[in-house]
PANULUM-500085 format. One record per atom (N, C-alpha, C): residue number from 1; residue in three letters; x, y, z. Coordinates in nm, 2 decimals, always signed. Each point is the difference from the previous one (the first is absolute). Layout:
N
NUM/ala/X/Y/Z;
...
//
This chain:
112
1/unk/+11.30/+13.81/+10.93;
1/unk/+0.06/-0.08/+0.11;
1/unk/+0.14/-0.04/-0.06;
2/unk/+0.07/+0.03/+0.06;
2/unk/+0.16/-0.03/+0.02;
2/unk/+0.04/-0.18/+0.04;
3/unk/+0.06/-0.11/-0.09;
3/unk/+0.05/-0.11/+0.08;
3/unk/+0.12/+0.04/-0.01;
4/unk/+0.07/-0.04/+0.09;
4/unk/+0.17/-0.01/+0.06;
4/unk/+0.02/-0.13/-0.06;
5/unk/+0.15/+0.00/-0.01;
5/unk/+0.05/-0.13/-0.08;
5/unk/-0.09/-0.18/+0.05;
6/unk/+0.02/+0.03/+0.17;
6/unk/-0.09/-0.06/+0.07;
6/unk/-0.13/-0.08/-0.03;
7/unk/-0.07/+0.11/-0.06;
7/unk/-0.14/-0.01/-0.02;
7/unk/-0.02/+0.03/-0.19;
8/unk/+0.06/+0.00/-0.03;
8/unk/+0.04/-0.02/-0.18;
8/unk/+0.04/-0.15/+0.01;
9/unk/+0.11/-0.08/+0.06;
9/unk/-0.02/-0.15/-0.03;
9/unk/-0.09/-0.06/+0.06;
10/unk/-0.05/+0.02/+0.13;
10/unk/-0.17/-0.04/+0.04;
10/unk/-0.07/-0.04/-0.11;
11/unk/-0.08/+0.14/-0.03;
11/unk/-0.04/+0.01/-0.12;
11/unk/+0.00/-0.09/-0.13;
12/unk/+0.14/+0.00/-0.04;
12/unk/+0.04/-0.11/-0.08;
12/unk/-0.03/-0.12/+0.00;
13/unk/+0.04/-0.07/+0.13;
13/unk/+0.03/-0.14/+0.07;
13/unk/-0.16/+0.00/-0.06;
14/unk/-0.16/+0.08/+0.11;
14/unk/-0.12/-0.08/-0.04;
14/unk/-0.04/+0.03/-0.11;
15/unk/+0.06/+0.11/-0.13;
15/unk/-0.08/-0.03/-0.14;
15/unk/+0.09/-0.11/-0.04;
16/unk/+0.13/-0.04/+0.01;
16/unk/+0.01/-0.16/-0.04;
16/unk/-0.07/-0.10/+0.05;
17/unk/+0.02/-0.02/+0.12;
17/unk/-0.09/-0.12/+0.09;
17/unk/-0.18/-0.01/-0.09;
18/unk/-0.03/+0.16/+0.00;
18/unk/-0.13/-0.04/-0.07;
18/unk/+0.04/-0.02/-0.19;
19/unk/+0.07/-0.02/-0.05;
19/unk/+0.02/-0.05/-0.13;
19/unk/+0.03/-0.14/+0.01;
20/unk/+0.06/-0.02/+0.13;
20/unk/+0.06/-0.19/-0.06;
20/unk/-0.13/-0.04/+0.07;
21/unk/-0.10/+0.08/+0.07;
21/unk/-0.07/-0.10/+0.04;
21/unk/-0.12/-0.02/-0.10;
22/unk/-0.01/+0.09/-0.13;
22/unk/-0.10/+0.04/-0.11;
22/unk/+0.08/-0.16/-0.08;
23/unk/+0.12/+0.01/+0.00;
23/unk/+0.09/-0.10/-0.14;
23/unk/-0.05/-0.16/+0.11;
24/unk/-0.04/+0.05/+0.11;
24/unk/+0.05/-0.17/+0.06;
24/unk/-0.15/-0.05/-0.01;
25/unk/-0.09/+0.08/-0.05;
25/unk/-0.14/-0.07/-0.04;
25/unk/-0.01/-0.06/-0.08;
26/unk/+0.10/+0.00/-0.08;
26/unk/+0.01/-0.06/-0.18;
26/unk/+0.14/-0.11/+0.04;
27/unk/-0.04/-0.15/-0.07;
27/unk/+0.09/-0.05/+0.02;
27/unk/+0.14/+0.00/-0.13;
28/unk/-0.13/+0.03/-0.11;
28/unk/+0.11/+0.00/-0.14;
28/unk/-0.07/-0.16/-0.04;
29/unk/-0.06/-0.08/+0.03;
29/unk/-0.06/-0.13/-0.05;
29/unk/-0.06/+0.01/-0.07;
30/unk/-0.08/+0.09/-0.01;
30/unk/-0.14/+0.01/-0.11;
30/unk/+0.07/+0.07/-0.12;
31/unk/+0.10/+0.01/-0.06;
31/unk/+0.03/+0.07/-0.09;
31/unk/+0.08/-0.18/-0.10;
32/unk/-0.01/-0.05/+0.10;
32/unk/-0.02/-0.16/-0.13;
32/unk/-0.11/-0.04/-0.07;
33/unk/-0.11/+0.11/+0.03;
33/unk/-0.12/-0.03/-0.07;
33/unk/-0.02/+0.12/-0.08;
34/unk/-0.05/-0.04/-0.12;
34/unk/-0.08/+0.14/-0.08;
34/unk/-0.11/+0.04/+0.08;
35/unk/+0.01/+0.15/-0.04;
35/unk/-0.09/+0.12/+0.07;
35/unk/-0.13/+0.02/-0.12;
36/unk/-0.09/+0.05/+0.07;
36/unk/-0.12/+0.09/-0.12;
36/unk/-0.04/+0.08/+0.09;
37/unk/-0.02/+0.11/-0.05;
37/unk/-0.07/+0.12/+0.03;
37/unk/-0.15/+0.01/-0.01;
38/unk/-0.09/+0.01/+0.12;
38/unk/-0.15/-0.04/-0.02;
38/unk/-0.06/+0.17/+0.08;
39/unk/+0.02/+0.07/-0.07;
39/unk/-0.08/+0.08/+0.05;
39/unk/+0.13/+0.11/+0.09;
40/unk/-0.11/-0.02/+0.19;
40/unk/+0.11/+0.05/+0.04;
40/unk/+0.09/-0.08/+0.07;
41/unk/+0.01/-0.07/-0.06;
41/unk/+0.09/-0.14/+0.11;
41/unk/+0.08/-0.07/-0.13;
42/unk/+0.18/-0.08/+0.08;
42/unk/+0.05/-0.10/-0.12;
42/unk/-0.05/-0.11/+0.04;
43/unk/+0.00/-0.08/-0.06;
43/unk/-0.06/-0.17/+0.08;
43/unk/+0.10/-0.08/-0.12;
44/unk/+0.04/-0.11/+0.09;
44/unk/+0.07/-0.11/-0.10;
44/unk/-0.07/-0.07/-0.13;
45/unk/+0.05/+0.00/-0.06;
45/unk/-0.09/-0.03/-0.16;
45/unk/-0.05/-0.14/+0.03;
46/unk/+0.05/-0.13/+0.05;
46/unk/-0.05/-0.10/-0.03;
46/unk/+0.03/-0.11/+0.14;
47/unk/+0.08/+0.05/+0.09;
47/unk/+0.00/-0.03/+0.16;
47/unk/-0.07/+0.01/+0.06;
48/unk/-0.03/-0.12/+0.07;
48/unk/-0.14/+0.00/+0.10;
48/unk/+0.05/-0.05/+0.14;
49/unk/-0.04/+0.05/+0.09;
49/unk/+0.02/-0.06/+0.15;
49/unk/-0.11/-0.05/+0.03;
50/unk/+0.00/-0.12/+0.12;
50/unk/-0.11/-0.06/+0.06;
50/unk/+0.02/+0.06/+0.15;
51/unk/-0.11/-0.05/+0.02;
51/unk/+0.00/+0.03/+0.23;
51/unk/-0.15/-0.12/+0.01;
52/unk/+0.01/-0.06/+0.13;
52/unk/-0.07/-0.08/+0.04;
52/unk/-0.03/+0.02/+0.12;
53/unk/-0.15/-0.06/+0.05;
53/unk/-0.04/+0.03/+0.15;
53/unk/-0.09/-0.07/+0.00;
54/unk/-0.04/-0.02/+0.13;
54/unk/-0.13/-0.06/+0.08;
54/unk/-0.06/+0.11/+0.11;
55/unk/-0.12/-0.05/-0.01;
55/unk/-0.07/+0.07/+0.18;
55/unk/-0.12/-0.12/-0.02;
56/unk/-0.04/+0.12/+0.15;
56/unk/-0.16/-0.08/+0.00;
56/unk/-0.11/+0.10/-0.07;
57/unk/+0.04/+0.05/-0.09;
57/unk/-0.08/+0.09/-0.11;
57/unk/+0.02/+0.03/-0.11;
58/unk/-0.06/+0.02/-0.11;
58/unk/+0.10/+0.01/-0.09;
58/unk/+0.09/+0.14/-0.02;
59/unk/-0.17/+0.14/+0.05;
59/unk/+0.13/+0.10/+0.00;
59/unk/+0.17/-0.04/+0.11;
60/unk/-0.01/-0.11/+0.10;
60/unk/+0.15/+0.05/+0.02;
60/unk/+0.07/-0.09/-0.05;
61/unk/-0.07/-0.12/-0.08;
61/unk/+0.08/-0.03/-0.07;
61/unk/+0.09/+0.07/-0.15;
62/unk/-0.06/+0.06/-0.05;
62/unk/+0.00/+0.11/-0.12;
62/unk/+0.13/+0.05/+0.12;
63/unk/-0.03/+0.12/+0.08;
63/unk/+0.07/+0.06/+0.05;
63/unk/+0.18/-0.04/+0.01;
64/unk/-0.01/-0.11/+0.07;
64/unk/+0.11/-0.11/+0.04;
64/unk/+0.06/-0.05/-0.15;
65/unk/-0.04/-0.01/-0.11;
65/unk/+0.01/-0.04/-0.08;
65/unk/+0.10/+0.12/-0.09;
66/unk/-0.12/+0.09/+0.02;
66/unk/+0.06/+0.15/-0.04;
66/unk/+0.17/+0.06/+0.07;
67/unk/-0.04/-0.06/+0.09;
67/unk/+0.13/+0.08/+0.08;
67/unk/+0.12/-0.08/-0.01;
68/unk/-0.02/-0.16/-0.05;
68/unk/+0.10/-0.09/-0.03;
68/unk/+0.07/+0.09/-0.12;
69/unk/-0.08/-0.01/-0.05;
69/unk/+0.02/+0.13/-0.20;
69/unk/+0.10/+0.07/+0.05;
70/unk/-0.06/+0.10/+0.10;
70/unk/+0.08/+0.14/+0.01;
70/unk/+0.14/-0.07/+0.10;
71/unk/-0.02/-0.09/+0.05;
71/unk/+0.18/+0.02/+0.11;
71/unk/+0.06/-0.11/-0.09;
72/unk/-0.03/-0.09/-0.10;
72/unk/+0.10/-0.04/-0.09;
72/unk/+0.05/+0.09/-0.18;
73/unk/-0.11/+0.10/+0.02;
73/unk/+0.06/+0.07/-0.14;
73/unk/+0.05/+0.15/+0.08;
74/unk/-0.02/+0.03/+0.12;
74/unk/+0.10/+0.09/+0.05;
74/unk/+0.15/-0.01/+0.04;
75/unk/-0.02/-0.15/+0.04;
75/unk/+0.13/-0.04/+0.04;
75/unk/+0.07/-0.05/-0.11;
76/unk/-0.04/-0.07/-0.13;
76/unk/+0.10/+0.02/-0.09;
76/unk/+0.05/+0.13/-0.12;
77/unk/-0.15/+0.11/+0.01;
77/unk/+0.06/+0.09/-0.08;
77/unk/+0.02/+0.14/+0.06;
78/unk/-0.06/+0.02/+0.10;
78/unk/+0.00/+0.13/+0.08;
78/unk/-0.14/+0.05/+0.05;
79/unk/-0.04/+0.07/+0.08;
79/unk/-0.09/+0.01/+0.04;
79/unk/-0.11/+0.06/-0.11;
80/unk/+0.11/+0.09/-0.07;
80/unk/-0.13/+0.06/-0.09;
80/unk/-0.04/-0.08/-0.10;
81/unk/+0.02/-0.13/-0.02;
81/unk/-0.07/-0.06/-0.07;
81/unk/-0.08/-0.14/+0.03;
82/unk/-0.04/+0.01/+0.18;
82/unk/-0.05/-0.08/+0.10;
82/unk/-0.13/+0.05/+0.00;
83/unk/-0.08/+0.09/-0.05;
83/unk/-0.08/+0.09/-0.02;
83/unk/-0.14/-0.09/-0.09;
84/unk/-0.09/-0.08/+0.07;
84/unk/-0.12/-0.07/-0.05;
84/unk/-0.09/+0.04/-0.06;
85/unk/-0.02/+0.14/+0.08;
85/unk/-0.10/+0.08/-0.02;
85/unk/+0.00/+0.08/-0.18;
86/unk/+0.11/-0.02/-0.03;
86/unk/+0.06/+0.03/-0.13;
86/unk/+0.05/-0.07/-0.15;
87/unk/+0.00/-0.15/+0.07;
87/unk/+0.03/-0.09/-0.07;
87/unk/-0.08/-0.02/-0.11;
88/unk/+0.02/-0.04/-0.14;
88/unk/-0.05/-0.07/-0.08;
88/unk/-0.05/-0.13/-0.03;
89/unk/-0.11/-0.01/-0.06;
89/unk/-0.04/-0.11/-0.06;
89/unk/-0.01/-0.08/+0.15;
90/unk/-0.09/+0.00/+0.10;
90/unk/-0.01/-0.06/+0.12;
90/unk/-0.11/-0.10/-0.01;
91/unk/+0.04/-0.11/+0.07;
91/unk/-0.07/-0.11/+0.00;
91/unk/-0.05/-0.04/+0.11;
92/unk/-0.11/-0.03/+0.06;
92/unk/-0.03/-0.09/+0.13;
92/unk/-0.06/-0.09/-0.05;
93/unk/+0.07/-0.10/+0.08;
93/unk/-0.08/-0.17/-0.02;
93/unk/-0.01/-0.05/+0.15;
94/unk/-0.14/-0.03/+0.03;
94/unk/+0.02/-0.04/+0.15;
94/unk/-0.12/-0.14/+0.02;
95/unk/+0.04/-0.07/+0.07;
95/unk/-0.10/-0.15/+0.06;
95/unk/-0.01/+0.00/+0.13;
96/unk/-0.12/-0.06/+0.04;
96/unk/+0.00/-0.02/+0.12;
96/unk/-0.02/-0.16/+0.04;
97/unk/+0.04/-0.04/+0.13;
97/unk/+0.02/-0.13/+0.02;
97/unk/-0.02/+0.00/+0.14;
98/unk/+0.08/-0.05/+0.10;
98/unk/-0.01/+0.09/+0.15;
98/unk/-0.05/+0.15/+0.02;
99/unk/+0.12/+0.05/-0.05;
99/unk/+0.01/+0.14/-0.01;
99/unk/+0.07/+0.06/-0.17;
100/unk/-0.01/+0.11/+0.01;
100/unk/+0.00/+0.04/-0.13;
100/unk/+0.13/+0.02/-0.06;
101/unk/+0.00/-0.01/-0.11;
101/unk/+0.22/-0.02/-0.04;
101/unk/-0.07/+0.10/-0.15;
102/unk/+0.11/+0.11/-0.01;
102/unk/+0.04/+0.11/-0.12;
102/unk/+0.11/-0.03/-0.03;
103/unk/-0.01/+0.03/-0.16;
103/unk/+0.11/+0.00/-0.08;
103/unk/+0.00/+0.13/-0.03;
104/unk/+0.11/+0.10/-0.02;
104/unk/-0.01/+0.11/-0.05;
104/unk/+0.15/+0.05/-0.15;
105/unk/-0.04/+0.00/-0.12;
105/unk/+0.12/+0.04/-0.12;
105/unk/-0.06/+0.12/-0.03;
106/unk/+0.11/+0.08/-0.02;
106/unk/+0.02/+0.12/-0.07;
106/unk/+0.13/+0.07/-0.03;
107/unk/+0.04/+0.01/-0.12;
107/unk/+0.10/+0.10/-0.09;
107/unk/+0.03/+0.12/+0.13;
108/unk/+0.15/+0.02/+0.07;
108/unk/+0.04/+0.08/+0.07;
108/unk/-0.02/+0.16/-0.09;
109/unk/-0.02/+0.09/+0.06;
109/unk/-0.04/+0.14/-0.04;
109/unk/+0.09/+0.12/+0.11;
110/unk/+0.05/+0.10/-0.06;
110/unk/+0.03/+0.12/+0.06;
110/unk/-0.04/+0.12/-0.01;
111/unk/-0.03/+0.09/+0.08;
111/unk/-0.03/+0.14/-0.08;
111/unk/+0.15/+0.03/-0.09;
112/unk/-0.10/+0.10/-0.10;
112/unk/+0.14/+0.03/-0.07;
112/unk/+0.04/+0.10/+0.03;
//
């Protein structure tokens, strides 16, 4: 298949569009922290995030808690390192009182 100049900068225009939008997942913040290599993932050597939640259970409190994790360490280092499921060294701490309150820490992690 033949592109014409037309369809040669097309082309162009969406393999950039899809590169700034690969760079605009990373904010460049996490690189104030030391890295370790754990396998197949980097995770920050000695940086921990928290996330907190409630429900009327504990799984949604966990959940809620969990997802505090992931939209404050996505939003300050990029999405690929918003990733819980991945994280190190993970902690739940949860009470119940009315309804149930989670605490959730764990060392940010990325695939490498």
């Amino acid at each position: 298949m033949r592109l014409g100049v037309s369809g040669f900068v097309l082309a162009s225009g969406v393999l950039l569009a899809a590169a700034g939008t690969a760079q605009a997942e990373e904010t460049g913040i996490a690189s104030i922290h030391s890295w370790v290599r754990m396998g197949r993932k980097t995770c920050m050597a000695d940086h921990f995030h928290y996330g907190n939640g409630s429900g009327a259970t504990r799984p949604q409190a966990e959940r809620a808690a969990t997802q505090s994790w992931v939209d404050f360490t996505a939003w300050e280092y990029g999405s690929s390192w918003g990733r819980y499921s991945i994280a190190a060294n993970k902690k739940v701490t949860c009470s119940r009182t009315e309804s149930w309150s989670c605490d959730v820490e764990a060392r940010p992690c990325r695939p490498y």
